[in-house]
Structures are given as C-alpha cells and as structure tokens.
DODOSE-202325 format. One record per residue (C-alpha): x, y, z. Coordinates in steps of 0.02 Angstrom, whole numbers, padded with zeros to 5 digits, always signed. Layout:
<setors>
XYZ;...
</setors>
This chain:
<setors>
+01621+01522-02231;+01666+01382-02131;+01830+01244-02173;+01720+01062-02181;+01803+01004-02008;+01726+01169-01929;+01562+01128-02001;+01580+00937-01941;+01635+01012-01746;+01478+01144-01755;+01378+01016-01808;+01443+00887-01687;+01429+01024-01548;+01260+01055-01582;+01202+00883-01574;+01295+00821-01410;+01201+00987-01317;+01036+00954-01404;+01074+00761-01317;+01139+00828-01169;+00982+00958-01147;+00868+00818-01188;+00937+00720-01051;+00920+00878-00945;+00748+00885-00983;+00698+00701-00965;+00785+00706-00804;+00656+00836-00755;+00515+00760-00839;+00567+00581-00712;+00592+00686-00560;+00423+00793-00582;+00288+00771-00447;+00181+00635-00497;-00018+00629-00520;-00010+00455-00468;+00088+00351-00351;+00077+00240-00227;+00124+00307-00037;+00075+00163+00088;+00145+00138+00254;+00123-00009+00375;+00030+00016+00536;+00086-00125+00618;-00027-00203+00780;+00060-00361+00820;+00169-00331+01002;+00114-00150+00996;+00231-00109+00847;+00153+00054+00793;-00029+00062+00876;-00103+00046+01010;+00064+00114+01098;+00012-00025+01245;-00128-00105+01305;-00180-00009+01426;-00238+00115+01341;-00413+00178+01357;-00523+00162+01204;-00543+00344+01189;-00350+00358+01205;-00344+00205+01079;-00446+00326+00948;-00343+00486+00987;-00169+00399+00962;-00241+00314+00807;-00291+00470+00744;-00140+00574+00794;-00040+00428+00661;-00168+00454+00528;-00157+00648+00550;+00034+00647+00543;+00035+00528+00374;-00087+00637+00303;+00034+00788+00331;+00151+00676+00200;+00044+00673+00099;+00023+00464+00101;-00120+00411+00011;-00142+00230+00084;-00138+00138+00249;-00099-00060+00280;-00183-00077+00439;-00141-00246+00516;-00306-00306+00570;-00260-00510+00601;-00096-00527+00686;-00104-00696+00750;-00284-00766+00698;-00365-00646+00813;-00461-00491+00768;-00452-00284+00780;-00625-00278+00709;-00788-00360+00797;-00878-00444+00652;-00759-00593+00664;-00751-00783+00686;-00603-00760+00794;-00564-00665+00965;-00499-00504+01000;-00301-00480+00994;-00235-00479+01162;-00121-00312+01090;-00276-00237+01084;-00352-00250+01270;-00214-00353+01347;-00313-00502+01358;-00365-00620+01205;-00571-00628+01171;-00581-00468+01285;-00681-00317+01179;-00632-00134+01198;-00738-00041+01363;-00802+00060+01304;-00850-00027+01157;-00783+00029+00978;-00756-00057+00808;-00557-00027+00772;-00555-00077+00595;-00732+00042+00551;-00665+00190+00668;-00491+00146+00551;-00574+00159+00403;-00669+00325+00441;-00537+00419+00503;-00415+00348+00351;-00542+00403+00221;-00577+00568+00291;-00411+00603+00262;-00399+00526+00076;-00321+00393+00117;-00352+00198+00075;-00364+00096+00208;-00308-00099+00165;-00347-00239+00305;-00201-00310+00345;-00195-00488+00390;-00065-00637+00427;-00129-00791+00313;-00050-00934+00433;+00020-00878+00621;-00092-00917+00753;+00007-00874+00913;+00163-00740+00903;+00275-00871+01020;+00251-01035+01131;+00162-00946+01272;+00001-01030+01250;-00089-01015+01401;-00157-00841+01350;-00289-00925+01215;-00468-00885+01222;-00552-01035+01236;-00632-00986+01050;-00459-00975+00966;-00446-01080+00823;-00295-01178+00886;-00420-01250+01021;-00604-01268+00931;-00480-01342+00797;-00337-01419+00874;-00283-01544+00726;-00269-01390+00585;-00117-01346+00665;+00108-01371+00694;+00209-01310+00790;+00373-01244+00729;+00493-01115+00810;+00364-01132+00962;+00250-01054+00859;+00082-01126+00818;+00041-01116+00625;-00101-01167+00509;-00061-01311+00413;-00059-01250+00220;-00083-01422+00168;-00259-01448+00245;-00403-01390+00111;-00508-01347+00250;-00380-01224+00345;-00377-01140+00157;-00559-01128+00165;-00550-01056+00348;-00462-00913+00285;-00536-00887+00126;-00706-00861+00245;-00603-00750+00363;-00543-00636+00242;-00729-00641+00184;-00784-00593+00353;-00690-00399+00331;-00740-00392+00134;-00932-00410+00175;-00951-00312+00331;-00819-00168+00317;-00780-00024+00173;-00588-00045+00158;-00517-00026+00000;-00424-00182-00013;-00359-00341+00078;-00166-00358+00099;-00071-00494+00143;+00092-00498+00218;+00248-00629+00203;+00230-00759+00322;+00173-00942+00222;+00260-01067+00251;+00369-01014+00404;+00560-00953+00389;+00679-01060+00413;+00764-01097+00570;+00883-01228+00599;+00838-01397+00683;+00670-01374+00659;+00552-01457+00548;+00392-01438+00463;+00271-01574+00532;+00169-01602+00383;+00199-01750+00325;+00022-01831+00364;-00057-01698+00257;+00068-01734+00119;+00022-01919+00134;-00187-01885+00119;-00178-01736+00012;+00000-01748-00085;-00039-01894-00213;-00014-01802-00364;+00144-01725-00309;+00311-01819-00296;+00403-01682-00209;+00345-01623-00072;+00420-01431-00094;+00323-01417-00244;+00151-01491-00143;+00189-01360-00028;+00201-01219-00157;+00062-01280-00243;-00052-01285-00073;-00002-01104-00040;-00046-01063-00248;-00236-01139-00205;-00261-01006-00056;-00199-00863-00157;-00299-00892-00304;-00453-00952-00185;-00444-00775-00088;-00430-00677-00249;-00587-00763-00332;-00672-00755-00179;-00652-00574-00141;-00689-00520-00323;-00860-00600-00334;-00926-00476-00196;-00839-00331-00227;-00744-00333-00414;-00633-00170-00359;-00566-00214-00203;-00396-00234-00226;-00297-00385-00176;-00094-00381-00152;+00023-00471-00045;+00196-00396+00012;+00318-00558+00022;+00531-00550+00033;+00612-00457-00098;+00687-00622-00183;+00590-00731-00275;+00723-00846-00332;+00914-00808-00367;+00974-00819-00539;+01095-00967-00481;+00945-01058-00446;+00831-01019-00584;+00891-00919-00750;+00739-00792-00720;+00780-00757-00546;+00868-00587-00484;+01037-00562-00484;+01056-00575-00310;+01110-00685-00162;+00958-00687-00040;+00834-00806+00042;+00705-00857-00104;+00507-00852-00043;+00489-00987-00188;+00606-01099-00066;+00611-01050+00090;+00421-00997+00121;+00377-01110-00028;+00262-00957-00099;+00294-00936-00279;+00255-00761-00289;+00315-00714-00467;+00177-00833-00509;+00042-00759-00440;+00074-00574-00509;+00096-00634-00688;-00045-00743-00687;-00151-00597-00623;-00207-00687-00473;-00157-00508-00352;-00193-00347-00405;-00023-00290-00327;+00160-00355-00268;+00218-00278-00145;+00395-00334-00109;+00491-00317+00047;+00681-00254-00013;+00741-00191+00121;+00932-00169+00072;+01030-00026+00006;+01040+00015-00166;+01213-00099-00214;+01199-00214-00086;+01313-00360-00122;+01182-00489-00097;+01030-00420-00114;+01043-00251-00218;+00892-00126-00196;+00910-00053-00383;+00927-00228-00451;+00770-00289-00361;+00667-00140-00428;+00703-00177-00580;+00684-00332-00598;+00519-00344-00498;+00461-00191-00644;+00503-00336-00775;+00398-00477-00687;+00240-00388-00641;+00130-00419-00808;+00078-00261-00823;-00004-00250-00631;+00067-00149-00493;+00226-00151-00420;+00244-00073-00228;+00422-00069-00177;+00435-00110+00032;+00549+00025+00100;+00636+00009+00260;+00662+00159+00357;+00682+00055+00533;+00844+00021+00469;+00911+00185+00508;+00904+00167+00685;+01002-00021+00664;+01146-00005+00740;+01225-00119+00596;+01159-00062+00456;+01278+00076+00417;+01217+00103+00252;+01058+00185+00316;+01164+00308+00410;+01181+00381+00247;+01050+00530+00246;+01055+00520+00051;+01014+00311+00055;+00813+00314+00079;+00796+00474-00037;+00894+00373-00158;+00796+00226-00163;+00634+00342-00180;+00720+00422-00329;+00750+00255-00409;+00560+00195-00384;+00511+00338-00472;+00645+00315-00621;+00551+00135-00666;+00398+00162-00746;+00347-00017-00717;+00355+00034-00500;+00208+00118-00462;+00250+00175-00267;+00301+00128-00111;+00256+00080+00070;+00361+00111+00216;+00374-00019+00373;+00322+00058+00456;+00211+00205+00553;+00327+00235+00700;+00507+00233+00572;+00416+00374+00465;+00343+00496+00651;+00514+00472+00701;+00599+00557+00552;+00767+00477+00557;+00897+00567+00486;+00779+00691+00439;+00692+00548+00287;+00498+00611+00339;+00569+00802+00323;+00626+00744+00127;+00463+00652+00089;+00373+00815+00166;+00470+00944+00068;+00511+00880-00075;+00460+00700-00137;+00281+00705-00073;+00256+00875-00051;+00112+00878-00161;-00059+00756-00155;-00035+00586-00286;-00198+00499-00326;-00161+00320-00304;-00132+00237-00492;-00264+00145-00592;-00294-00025-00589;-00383-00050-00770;-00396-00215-00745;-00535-00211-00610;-00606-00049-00708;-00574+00068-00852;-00731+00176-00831;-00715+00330-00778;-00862+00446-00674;-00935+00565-00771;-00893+00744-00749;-00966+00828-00588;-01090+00986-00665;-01128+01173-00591;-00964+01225-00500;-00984+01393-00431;-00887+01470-00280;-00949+01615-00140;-00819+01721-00062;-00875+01725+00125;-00798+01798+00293;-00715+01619+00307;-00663+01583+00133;-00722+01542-00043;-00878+01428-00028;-00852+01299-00182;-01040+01192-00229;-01056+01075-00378;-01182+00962-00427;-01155+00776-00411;-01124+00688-00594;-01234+00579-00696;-01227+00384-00658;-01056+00319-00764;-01066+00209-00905;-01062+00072-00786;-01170+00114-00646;-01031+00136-00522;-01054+00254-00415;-00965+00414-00360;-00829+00393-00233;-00768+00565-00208;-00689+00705-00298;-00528+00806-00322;-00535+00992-00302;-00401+01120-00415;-00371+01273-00380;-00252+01396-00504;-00205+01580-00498;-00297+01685-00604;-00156+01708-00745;-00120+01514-00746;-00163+01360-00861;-00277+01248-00809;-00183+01065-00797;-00244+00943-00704;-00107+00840-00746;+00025+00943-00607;-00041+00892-00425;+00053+01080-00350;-00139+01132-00394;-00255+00987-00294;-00332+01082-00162;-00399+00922-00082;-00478+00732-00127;-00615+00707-00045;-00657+00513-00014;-00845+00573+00009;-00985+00621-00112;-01026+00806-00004;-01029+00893-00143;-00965+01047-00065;-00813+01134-00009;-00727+01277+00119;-00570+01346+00037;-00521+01456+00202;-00336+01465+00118;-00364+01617-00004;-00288+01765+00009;-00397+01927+00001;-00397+02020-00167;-00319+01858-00255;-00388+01797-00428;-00436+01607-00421;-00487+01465-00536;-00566+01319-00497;-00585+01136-00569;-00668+00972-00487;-00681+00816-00551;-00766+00635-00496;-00659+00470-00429;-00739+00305-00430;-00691+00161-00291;-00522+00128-00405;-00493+00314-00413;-00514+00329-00617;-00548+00516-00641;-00664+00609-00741;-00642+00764-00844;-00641+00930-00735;-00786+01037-00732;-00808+01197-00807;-00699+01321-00737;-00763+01430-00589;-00658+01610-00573;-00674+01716-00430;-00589+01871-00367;-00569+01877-00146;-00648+02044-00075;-00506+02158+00006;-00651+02162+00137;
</setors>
C-alpha cells in the first residue's frame, strides 16, 4: 500500500513523463520530413548574379550552365525555381514588347546566335526535373545604373521618355502614371499567354529605397492624378495597391491557377509605428518603398508573400524568429515563403552566419510555424557553393526527401482522379512501371503529372511519408523505369495524379513485384 504523499509523487511522476514524452513526440512529429513544403531558390540574371556566368557565353554553353544549376537544385531536392526573366525592363524570353537584356548577349536588343528561347528552354529543363518554374520580373527599374548609352533604341525609357525619373541615377517607371501600370500589367501578360510557367513573381523594388539627398520627382503625377489624396505617401501606396491588384486580376482571367506572389523586405511596419507592426527596428516597405504589403496578402490579392528576412534568428533589430511569426499571423490563411539568406555567410560582417548551426536554425523554425509553408534561398550560386557546409544539411537531412509543393485551395480544391491499371515488368534494366491515365476530374482540369511510391514488400503503404516517392513527374507519360531495385527484393508500388496546383489524388491499386536473382 502506498502513504497518500507517495501516491500524489507516483501520480505526479507519471504525469510530468507522460508531458515530457508527449513533448518528445510532438517534437518528432514538427521535425518529420514533410509531404509539402515550399523549396524555392532565386536564379538571379541581373549583372550575371547566378546565370549566365558572363556574357560571352555561347548559347549552347548558356543551356549547359543553366542546366548544370537546375541539375544541382534538383539533387536538393528543391521543388521550385524564381527565374528572373525582366531585370531592368528588358527580356530573357523572345515573345516580348521589350529588348533583350544586355546580361544575356552583352548588348541590349541583341538575340542569342544561335537562336534559343531562355525562359521556354527554362521552363523545360525546370519541369523535367519537378520543379516549378516562376518568371521573375522587376515591376519598376528600367536601367541597373546611369550608364545610359547602352539602350536599344526600342527600350521603353526612349519610345516612352515622359513615363519615367530618375533617382539614384537610375531610371524608374513612374508608379503614379495609370498608363505605366497598364504597361506592365500587359508585360506580365506577355509571359502568362505565351509561356507554361507556373507562376509570376515579383520581387521588392516599388517605389525605390531610400538614399539620401535624393528625391522622388513625382510631383506632376501627384498634381494630375493625386486629387483624392491629401498625402502624397498614401497616393503613392495607393498607386502601387492599383498595379498589384491589376496584375492579379489580370493574370487570373487567363489562367485561374497560376500563382501570383511577390517577395518584398521582411518589415512591413514596426510596432512603434503602427500597433500591428513587428516587433522590430527595420526599414518598413509600407514607408520606405510605399508598398503596403500586409495589405495585399490579407486581402487575397497574391497567392503568396514571400518575405525577404534576411537576419539571424535574435537579431536586435530585425529578429528572424520574430518575423516568421508574425508574417504566419498576417497571411489570411495564404502562403507564407520565408526569404533565406545564405550569401550572408560569405559577408565578411555578418558574423552571425559564421555560425554553421544559424541557417539550419532558421530552417528548423520555418518548419515549427504551421502558418510558413517553405522557403526560398537568394540565391543559386550561395546554395552550389555550400558555405559552411548549409547545401550538405539541406541534402542530408532537411530536404533529403522529395516535398510536393503545398496547396493553394483557393485557386482549386479538386483533386485528379485516381490514375487506373498499374502494373510493373522486371526487365534487364529495371522494373518497367505502366498505368493508365485517369478519368477527366470533377472539373475538367487536366492531368499535370504524377507521383510514383515505391515500399518494401513487408511495409505499409503511406503516402503521407515522402522517404517512399520514387519520383514526380511534371508530365502525363504514363510510364516509368525504376533501374534502382535491387535483384531478389520484394516491391510495392503506388501512383497517383497532380493537377497544375499539385492537389493529389488517391493512389492506385497497389502493384507487388518480386526482382529476378537473374
């Protein structure tokens, strides 16, 4: 028998280690592999950043580097690309209204010899691989600096001298001007109509960043077009709120699934500014680049956020952790993309990303907040370098298995049906897997691709744990070469249909099949 105090201690005992081993096990549960997340990385054009590596590069050398990038992402398992497409209102695709980037050929208007589409050969390559391919493009820059003597003579800034300021040396569209809005609304039309991406992303450069003794020459504009606005900040925001929701609208009534997200500066507003703001201490879009970007997530004008917080988790002004957060809390239910900065650990001053643990971190928190859906990392060439070893932990451990990118139900909750007839062959190159292609879904859409399983003979079937997706396939070939079995092995296999927004169907009916010694 025990006294009552040793009851009260057992009893005690047993609940603190039933607390503590549910905490064990939610731990787990947080740090599993995910089914779905969100792995983008920036391929950056503008100056050569990431691709092409100069420009003298060949075409064919063009392709090959392009596809040595795409190759080495695919390796980590990323599942998107942001493929910067418009740099400076110039082009890396040839049905466009504006010239060829000069960082594509060396010389502005000049096409590729031998001729090649970058943004279709982009989009090939990305999708053979399973990865999303998102166009890229800077809303307002039209020249990188105040060299302007390098300007085809087809450049906006000289068919359409009077839609533009200079500031910084830089020339910029004016925001102000409805008919610069509706340039860019038809631009950004130009790529949705003629090309198979899977979405249109916009980066952070509205209004421009500050710089001291300059000013914004606007104030024409705000005299025509500012009547109803006493302020002229809040014009400005306002001008910038009309493009966002224009592009949106626009893209959606050609193709309802595309997805539409901008990435802008991690801090909307402070909290000493505005009550909902972050905690934090750092330069405010909804200020400085006059983009109220809370706004347009929570009004559902963008499909996703994607916000640039590029600081350490605790930063003093501008803390990672508290940023993911409170970006979680703002998004309305749409996606949340976290901007990770692995440049940083090769900054010379930014000791904090000396710390081999920092990026890993940061990952780790993402994934903690169910409100985050992902990440993407600026940008190609930070990630092939592997500093500090970051691609080796994304490769081993964090993204060592495939994630389908997660659902947008908002542009469509249907799913495909389920794929019909899986059998597999065992041949002198591997196990031959055929299905045949589903029924049409409820709502016409489609087949995208599909996601092939594959589980030892003694396990479960669960589609749920990505260890067991043998591939996804962003084509409708409804066939497939597993040439990684093992002779005399017991396999089971599962495949299942993706529309354009990746919603999944039910698996197939199991297909088991035993590998040949010979």
């Amino acid at each position: 028998m025990f006294t009552g105090k040793r009851l009260i201690f057992i009893l005690l005992t047993a609940v603190l280690f039933t607390q503590a081993q549910a905490q064990v096990d939610t731990a787990k549960v947080r740090q599993k592999a995910p089914k779905r997340e969100f792995r983008g990385v920036w391929v950056a054009t503008v100056m050569n950043i990431d691709w092409p590596s100069s420009v003298n590069l060949t075409s064919d050398k063009q392709k090959e580097q392009l596809i040595r990038i795409l190759d080495f992402h695919q390796q980590s398992n990323m599942n998107a690309v942001m493929f910067q497409v418009r740099p400076a209102a110039d082009a890396f695709y040839a049905k466009s209204r504006e010239p060829w980037s000069r960082w594509l050929t060396g010389k502005q208007g000049q096409a590729p010899n031998p001729f090649y589409d970058p943004l279709e050969f982009a989009i090939t390559e990305a999708h053979k691989r399973g990865m999303e391919l998102h166009a890229w493009v800077n809303p307002y820059r039209a020249t990188a600096d105040a060299n302007y003597s390098n300007i085809a003579a087809n450049h906006p800034t000289k068919t359409h001298p009077e839609w533009f300021f200079i500031y910084g040396g830089q020339k910029l569209f004016n925001p102000g001007l409805p008919e610069v809005r509706e340039y860019i609304v038809q631009v950004i039309l130009d790529i949705v109509k003629n090309y198979d991406v899977d979405g249109i992303h916009m980066d952070d450069y509205f209004y421009p960043y500050l710089i001291a003794g300059q000013t914004i020459h606007d104030a024409d504009a705000f005299k025509e077009y500012g009547a109803d606005f006493t302020d002229i900040r809040a014009w400005r925001r306002d001008n910038v709120d009309k493009l966002i929701k224009m592009v949106g609208d626009s893209i959606h009534k050609y193709k309802p699934n595309l997805k539409w997200g901008i990435s802008p500066r991690g801090v909307w507003r402070n909290k000493d500014e505005d009550v909902e703001g972050s905690d934090t201490h750092g330069g405010p879009s909804y200020s400085e680049n006059y983009a109220d970007t809370r706004k347009w997530i929570r009004e559902g004008w963008i499909d996703y956020i994607n916000p640039q917080v590029y600081w350490q988790i605790g930063n003093r002004a501008a803390a990672f952790d508290k940023l993911v957060d409170w970006w979680g809390n703002n998004a309305n239910g749409h996606h949340v993309y976290i901007g990770q900065a692995p440049y940083r650990m090769a900054e010379a001053h930014s000791p904090a990303f000396k710390n081999p643990r920092e990026l890993p971190n940061q990952v780790r928190y993402v994934r903690g907040n169910p409100r985050v859906q992902g990440s993407v990392y600026f940008s190609s060439n930070s990630l092939t370098s592997n500093f500090i070893g970051f691609t080796d932990s994304l490769r081993q451990n964090f993204y060592k298995y495939p994630a389908l990118p997660p659902i947008m139900l908002w542009r469509d909750s249907i799913a495909p049906n389920t794929p019909q007839q899986l059998t597999a062959t065992s041949g002198p190159k591997g196990v031959l897997l055929t299905w045949q292609a589903p029924a049409p879904a409820k709502d016409l859409e489609p087949t995208f691709g599909y996601v092939v399983y594959r589980f030892n003979g003694d396990e479960k079937i669960d589609i749920d744990d990505p260890s067991h997706i043998l591939l996804i396939k962003y084509n409708t070939d409804p066939a497939l070469l597993d040439n990684t079995v093992e002779k005399g092995k017991k396999y089971i296999y599962v495949v299942t249909a993706i529309d354009r927004i990746k919603n999944e169907s039910e698996h197939s009916e199991p297909f088991s099949i035993t590998v040949p010694l010979l």
